[in-house]
N, C-alpha and C positions, 0 to 999 in steps of 0.2 A: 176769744173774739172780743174785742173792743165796743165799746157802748157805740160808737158811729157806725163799726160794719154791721153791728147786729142790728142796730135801729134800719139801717139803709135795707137789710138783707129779710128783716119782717117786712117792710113796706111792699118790697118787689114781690114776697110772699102772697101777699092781700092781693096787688097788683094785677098777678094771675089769676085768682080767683073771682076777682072782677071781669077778667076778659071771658070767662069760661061763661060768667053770665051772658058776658052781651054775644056769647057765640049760638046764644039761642035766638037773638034782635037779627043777628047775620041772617039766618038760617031763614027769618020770615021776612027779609028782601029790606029789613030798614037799616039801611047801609051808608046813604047818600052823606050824612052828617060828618060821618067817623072818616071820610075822602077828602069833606074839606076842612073840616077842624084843623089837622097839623098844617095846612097850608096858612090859616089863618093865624095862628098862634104864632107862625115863625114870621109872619108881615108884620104885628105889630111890637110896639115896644112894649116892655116886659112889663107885667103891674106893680104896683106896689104893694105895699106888706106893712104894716105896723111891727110886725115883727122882722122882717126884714130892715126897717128902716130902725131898728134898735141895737139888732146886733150889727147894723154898720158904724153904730153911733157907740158902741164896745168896743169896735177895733179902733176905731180912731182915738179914744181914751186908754188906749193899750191894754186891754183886758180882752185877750182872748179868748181864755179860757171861759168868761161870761157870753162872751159870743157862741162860742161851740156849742154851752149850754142851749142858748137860746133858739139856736140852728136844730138843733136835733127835736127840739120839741115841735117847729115848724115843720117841721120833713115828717116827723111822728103823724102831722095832722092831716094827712094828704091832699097838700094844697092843689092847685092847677099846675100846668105844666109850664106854665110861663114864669111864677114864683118861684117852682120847684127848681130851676136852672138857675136861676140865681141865687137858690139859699143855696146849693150843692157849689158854686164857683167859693161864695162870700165860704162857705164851712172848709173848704179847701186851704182858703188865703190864713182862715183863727189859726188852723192846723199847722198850716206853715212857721205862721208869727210864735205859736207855741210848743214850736220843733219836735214837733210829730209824722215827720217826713214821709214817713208809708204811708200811714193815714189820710195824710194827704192826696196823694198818688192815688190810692187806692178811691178816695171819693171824684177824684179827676178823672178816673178810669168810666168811672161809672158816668158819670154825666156825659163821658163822649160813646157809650157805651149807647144809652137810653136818648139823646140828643143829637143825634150826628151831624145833623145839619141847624142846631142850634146858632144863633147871633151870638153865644157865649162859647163858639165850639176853639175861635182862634186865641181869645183868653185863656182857657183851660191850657190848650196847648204852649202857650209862653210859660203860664205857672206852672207845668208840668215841668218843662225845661230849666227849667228857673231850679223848681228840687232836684231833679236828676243831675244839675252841676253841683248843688250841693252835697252832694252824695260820689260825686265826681266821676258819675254814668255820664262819658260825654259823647259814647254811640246815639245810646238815646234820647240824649237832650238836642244831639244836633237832628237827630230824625224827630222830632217833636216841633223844631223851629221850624226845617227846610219843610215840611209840613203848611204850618201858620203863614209862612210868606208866600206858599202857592196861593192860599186863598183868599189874602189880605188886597185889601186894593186902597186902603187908607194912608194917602205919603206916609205923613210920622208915621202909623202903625209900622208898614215896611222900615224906613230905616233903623226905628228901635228891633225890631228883631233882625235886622240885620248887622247891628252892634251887638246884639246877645253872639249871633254867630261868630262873628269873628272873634270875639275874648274867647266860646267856646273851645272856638278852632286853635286859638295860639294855647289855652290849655292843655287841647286834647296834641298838642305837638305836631301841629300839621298851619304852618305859618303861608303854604302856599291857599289852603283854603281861606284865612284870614284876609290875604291879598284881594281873592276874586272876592268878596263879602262886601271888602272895602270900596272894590270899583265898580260894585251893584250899586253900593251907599251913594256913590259920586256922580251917577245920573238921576240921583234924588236930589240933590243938594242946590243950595242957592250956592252963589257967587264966592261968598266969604268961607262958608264950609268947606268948600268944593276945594279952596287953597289950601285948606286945614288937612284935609282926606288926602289930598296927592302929597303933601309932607309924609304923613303919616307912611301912606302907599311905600315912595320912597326908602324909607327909613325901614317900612320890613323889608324892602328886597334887598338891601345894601346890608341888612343885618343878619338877616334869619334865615334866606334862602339859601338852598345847597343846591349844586350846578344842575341836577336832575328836575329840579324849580323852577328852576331859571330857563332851562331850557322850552320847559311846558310853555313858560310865560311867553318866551319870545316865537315861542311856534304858535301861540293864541295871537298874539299881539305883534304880527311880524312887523307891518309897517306902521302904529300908532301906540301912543303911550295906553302902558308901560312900559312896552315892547324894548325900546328905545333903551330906556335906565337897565332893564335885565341884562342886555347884549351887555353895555357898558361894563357891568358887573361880573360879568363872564369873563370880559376882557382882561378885568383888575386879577380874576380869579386866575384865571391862566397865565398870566405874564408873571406873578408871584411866585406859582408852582413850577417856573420853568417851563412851562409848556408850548413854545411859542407855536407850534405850530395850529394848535386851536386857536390860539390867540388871534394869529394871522386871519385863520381862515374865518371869524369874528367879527377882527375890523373889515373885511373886506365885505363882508353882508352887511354890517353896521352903513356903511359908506354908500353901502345901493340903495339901502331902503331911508336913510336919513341923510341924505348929502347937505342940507343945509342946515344940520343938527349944530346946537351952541360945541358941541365937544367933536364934531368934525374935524378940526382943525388939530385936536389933541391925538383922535384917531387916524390922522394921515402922519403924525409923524411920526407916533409907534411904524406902520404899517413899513413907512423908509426904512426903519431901524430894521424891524426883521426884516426887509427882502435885502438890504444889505450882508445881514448874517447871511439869508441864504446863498447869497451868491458868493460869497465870500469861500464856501465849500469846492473843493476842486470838482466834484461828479455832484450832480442835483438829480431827483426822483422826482416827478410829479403824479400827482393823484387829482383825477376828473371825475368828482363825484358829488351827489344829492345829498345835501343834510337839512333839508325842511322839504314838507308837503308829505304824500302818500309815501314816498322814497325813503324818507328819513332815516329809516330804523337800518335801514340796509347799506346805506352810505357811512353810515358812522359804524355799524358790523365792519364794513370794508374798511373804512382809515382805520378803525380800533386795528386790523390785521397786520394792516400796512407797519403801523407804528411797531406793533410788536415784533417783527422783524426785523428793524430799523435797529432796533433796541438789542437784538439778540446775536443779530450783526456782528454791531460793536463788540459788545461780551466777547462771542467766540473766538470772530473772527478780527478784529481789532478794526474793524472799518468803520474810522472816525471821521470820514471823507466826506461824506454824503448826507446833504439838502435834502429836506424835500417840501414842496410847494404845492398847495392845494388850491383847486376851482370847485368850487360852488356851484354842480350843475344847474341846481333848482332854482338859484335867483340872478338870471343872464339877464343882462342889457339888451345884448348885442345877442344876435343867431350863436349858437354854440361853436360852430365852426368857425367862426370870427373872434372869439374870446379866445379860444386855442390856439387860434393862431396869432395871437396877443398874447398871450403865454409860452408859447412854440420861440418864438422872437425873444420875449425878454430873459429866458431864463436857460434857455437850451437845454432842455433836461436829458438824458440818456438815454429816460425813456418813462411812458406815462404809463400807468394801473390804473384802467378806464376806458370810457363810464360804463356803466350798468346796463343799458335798454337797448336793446338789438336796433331800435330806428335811432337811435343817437349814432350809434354807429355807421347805416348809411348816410344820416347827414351828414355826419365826416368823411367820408368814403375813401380817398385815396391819398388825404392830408398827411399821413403817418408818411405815404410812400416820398412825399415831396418834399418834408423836411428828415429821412431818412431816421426817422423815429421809430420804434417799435411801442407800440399799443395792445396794452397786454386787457384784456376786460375779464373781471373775476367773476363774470355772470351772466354773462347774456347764449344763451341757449343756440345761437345759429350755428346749424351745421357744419358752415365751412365761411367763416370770417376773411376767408383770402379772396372770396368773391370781389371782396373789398377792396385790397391792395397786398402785397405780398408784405408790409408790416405789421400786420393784424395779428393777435394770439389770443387767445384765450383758454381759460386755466378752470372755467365752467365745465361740467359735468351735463355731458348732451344727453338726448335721447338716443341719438346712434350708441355711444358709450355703455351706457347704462346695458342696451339691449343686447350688444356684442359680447358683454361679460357674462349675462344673465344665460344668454343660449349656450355661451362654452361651458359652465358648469354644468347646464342641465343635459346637453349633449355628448359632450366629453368625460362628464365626473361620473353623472347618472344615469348614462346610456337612453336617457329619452329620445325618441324621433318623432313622434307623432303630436301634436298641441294644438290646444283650439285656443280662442280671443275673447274676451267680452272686455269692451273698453267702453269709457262714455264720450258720449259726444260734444268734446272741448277738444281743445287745438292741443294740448298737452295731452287727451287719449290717444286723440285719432294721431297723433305724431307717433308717440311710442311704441301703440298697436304695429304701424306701418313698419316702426324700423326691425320690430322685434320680429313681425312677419318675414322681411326680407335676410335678416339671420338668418334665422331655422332655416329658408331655402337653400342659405349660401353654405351653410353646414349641412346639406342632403337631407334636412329632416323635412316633412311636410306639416301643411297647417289643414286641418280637419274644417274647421269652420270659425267664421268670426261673426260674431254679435255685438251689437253696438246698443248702449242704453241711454236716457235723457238724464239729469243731473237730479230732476225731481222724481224720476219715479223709485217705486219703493218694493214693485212689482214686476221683475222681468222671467216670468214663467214661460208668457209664449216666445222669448227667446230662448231658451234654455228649451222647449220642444220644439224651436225650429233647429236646434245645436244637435239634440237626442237622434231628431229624423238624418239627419244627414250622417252623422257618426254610424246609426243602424246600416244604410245602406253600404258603408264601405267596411267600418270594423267591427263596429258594436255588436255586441248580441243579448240574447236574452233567456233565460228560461226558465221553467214554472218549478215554483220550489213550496211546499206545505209551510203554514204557517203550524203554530204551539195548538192551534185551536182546528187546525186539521183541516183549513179551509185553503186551497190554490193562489200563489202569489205569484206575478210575472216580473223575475228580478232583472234587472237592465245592468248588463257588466260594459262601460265606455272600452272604445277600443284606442282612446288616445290615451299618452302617459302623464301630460300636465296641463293647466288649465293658466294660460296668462290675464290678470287683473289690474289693468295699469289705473287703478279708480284710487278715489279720497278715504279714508278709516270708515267714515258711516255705512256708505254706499258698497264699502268692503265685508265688513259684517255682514251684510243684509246678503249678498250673493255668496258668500260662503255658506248662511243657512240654508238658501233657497238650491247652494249643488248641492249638498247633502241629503235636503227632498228628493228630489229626483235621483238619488241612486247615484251622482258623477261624484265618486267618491276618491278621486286623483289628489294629488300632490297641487296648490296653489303656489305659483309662480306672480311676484310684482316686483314696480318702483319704486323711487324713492320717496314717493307719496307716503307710501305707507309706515314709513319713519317719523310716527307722529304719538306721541301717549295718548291721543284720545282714540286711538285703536281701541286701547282695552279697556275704555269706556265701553264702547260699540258691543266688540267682541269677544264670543265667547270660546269656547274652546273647540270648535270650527276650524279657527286655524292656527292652530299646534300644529308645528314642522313645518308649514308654510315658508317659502323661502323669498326674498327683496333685497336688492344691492340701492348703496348708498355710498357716495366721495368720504362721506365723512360721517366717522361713529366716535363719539366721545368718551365714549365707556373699554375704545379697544383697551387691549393689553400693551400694545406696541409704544415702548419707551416715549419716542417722538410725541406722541400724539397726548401721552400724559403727561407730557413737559406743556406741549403748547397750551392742553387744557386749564392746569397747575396754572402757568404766568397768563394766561389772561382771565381767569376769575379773580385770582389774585391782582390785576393791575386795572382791571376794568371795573370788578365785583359783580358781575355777570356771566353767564352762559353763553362761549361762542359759539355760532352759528354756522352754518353752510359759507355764505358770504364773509364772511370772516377767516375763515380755514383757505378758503380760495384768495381771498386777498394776501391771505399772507404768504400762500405757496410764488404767486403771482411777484412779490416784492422779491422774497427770496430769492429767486431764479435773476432777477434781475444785477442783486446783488454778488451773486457769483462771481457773474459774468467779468462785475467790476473789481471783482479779488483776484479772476484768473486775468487780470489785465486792461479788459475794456475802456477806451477811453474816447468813445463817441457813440451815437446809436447806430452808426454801421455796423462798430465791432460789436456790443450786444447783440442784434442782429444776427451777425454770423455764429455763435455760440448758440443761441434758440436755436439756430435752424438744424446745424449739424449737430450737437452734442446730443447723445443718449443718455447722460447720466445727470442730468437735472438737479437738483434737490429738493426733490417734494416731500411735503411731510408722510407718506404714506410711500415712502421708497423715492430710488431713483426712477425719473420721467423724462417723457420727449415729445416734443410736438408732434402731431402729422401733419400731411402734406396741406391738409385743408385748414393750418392752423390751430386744431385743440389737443389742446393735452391729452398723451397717453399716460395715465396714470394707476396708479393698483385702487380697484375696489373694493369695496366691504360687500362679504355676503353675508347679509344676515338673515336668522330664520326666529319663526315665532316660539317660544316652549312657558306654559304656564305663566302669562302675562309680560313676560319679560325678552328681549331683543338679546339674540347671543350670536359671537362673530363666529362666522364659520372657517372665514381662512387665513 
């Protein structure tokens, strides 16, 4: 032990032995003092010290080590607690000056330890920070700073530690945090700084950010600097890489959100150059989708699919013909069906992959039918898109889908007929409950009973005894069976064979324990909710064998499917997704159409409509009549935490 921890560590000894006294002052009601004292010590300014004011006047003659001295014998004396914060900061700084880094720390520890709401509590935290960069702890140093600036309210204070942050930050190799530091800094600053800071700003994004930086920046800052210079920088980034097609889709949000930007002028004539190239393409694709706001993650899942198709295309099939032109649903001027149709006009594409949102769709409503386009959408959940106009398709994965696959297995593979319901009460339960109800009837099986739950409760017993009463009267039975201890049990045998749970992982745990209470000890039946890993957070081994169908499993075995996994982590450096598998079946199909021929969106058109043999990733596919793909599902079921395909 060190002569500072031990000095500091008999002090706090005495400490308690002193409080154990005044716990006998407590005990006979003289309290009143010990209530306001700390309130008062931290109102005023700290005292002074003869000894304090010695060893400041050691550190400033560079003799630490006379300082430390002089610090320990002060703290030895047990001063007041308003000295004592100060010689514990000043013993810190010797320790530092005389590169004693723990020791440091360690007496920093303790003052915020014993002081928390000390006048010295925001210093300690800087010099905390201060050694943990030197030590090049830059977790801790930056949780020590972002700390100190919560509770600083002093300008300079804030901007010096928020200069510490940002060298932290480009330290600790995280340049987008230095950025926001810097533009914390810059609504601190006067006039001349403020020039100096937005240089500075600049100069990292132009230098250090990478496009996943860039991207945060410009989705923080969509229409006001920095926002502006990020976009730019995208632009640079992608037009370098070849990639015109972000590029495009770049300037084109650049030019919404900045029309009268100094580099406007540079970004309209990029923009001529690529819609040039693209028309230049004998067949053009268009894609109608979100890349900023709530959307975002899913829209770029979808072009990432689009692209990779475009791309695989080529390879296989040698189709080097093909454009493609992306809209921006998330940042429209104009109504979206105004923009389409400004896009429909200039570019004639063959056919569009889009948008995403079932109401985007009827704002469009019968636009596809007018310009004889087909409108394929990788996502929007309506049952029958032809409501809309007989151009409509979709390549989403519905709840009819979902629920027709689920009752052929369990009624055709596993000879079930009988099933009861517990769904929750959201449009996505009570949708799937319905479809998966109307199965089972249309395959002769009947439904026993349905229960419905709220999203919060954590407790659905008297549903599951309003399920038990109903099952007794028609199949269920019961009867009295000894227990080990030789006392009458009344066992409840269900007279249905599966139990459908269209609910979230948590909410799925909890009613998987709660049929097990109750004796409904069936087979669990779900959707593709439950294709989540925070299942086996929840879940315990409740549901082993449990069985859920899902569009798309990552993990199949099926060649296809571990090509497309393969080329998009490799091309994206990510995990795709739902919307991405669907995007990309959705391009594919398209692209077909234009290797078997197709050379307008009538003739696409006609090939969706009649052909059977599609090319989805998950086999050959066909629309029906109501516009969605019929496509092969995954059934998969639960085994010892892990998702296994069943067919």
């Amino acid at each position: 032990m060190t002569t500072v921890s031990l000095i500091n560590t008999l002090r706090r000894a005495v400490l308690w032995l002193a409080l154990g006294s005044l716990g006998s002052l407590l005990a006979q009601g003289l309290w009143v003092s010990l209530v306001v004292w700390p309130e008062l010590v931290f109102a005023q300014q700290p005292a002074t010290s003869p000894l304090l004011d010695r060893a400041r006047s050691e550190l400033e003659a560079g003799k630490p080590a006379d300082a430390i001295k002089t610090l320990e014998g002060l703290i030895d004396s047990f001063p007041p607690p308003e000295i004592l914060q100060e010689a514990y900061l000043l013993q810190a700084t010797a320790l530092k000056q005389d590169n004693q880094a723990t020791d440091a720390l360690t007496v920093l520890k303790q003052l915020l330890e014993e002081f928390p709401f000390s006048t010295s509590t925001n210093a300690a935290r800087v010099l905390m920070a201060q050694l943990y960069l030197e030590i090049q702890d830059y977790e801790h140093a930056l949780s020590q700073l972002y700390q100190a600036l919560d509770y600083s309210t002093e300008l300079e204070l804030r901007r010096s530690i928020l200069q510490l942050i940002r060298q932290a930050e480009l330290d600790n190799k995280n340049p987008l945090g230095a950025v926001k530091a810097t533009l914390n800094e810059i609504s601190l600053a006067d006039q001349t700084d403020r020039l100096e800071l937005e240089r500075l700003t600049q100069s990292l994004i132009l230098q250090q950010l990478d496009e996943s930086a860039l991207q945060e920046l410009v989705e923080n800052y969509a229409s006001r600097y920095p926002g502006d210079i990020a976009t730019i920088r995208l632009i640079e980034l992608h037009t370098a890489h070849g990639d015109e097609v972000l590029a495009e889709r770049d300037i084109r949000g650049f030019l919404k959100r900045f029309p009268n930007h100094p580099y406007a002028q540079t970004a309209m004539a990029l923009l001529q150059s690529f819609i040039s190239k693209i028309k230049a393409h004998p067949h053009i694709l268009a894609a109608a989708l979100p890349f900023s706001g709530p959307m975002k993650t899913y829209g770029t899942d979808s072009l990432n699919g689009i692209r990779l198709a475009l791309d695989i295309a080529k390879e296989q099939w040698g189709l080097t013909s093909i454009g493609l032109v992306v809209k921006d649903t998330a940042t429209l001027i104009a109504p979206l069906r105004v923009e389409m149709q400004q896009l429909l006009d200039e570019f004639q594409p063959l056919a569009v992959v889009g948008p995403l949102l079932s109401r985007e769709i009827q704002g469009l409503g019968r636009l596809p039918d007018q310009y004889a386009t087909p409108f394929i959408t990788p996502s929007s959940t309506l049952l029958n898109v032809r409501q809309f106009g007989s151009f409509w398709f979709s390549t989403a994965m519905t709840s009819s889908v979902q629920a027709k696959r689920l009752v052929e297995y369990a009624v055709l593979q596993l000879g079930y007929h009988r099933f009861c319901i517990i769904y929750p009460q959201t449009a996505y339960g009570r949708e799937l409950g319905d479809m998966f109800a109307k199965e089972v009837l249309h395959s002769g099986g009947e439904i026993i009973a349905s229960e419905s739950y709220s999203e919060d409760q954590t407790d659905i017993g008297e549903q599951l005894r309003r399920l038990k009463e109903k099952d007794l009267a028609q199949y269920g039975t019961t009867k009295k069976e000894k227990t080990r201890t030789g006392e009458e049990r009344t066992v409840y045998t269900p007279g249905f064979d599966a139990v459908f749970v269209p609910g979230q992982p948590v909410h799925l745990a909890l009613i998987a324990a709660q049929l097990a209470f109750y004796d409904m000890n069936v087979p669990i039946l779900g959707g593709n909710s439950w294709h989540n890993p925070e299942l086996f957070r929840w879940a315990k081994r409740d549901l082993d064998g449990s069985v859920f169908v899902d569009g798309f499993f990552p993990n199949s075995p099926d060649p296809n499917i571990q090509m497309f996994v393969g080329r998009y982590r490799s091309q994206f450096h990510k995990e795709p997704s739902l919307f991405a598998f669907q995007a990309y079946d959705a391009a594919t199909m398209v692209m077909e159409t234009i290797r078997q021929g197709a050379q307008s969106g009538q003739n696409v058109w006609d090939q969706l409509v009649r052909r059977s043999d599609l090319p989805a990733l998950s086999g050959f596919a066909s629309f029906s009549s109501s516009g969605i793909l019929n496509r092969r599902l995954y059934l998969l079921q639960i085994h010892e935490k892990t998702f296994t395909q069943l067919n």
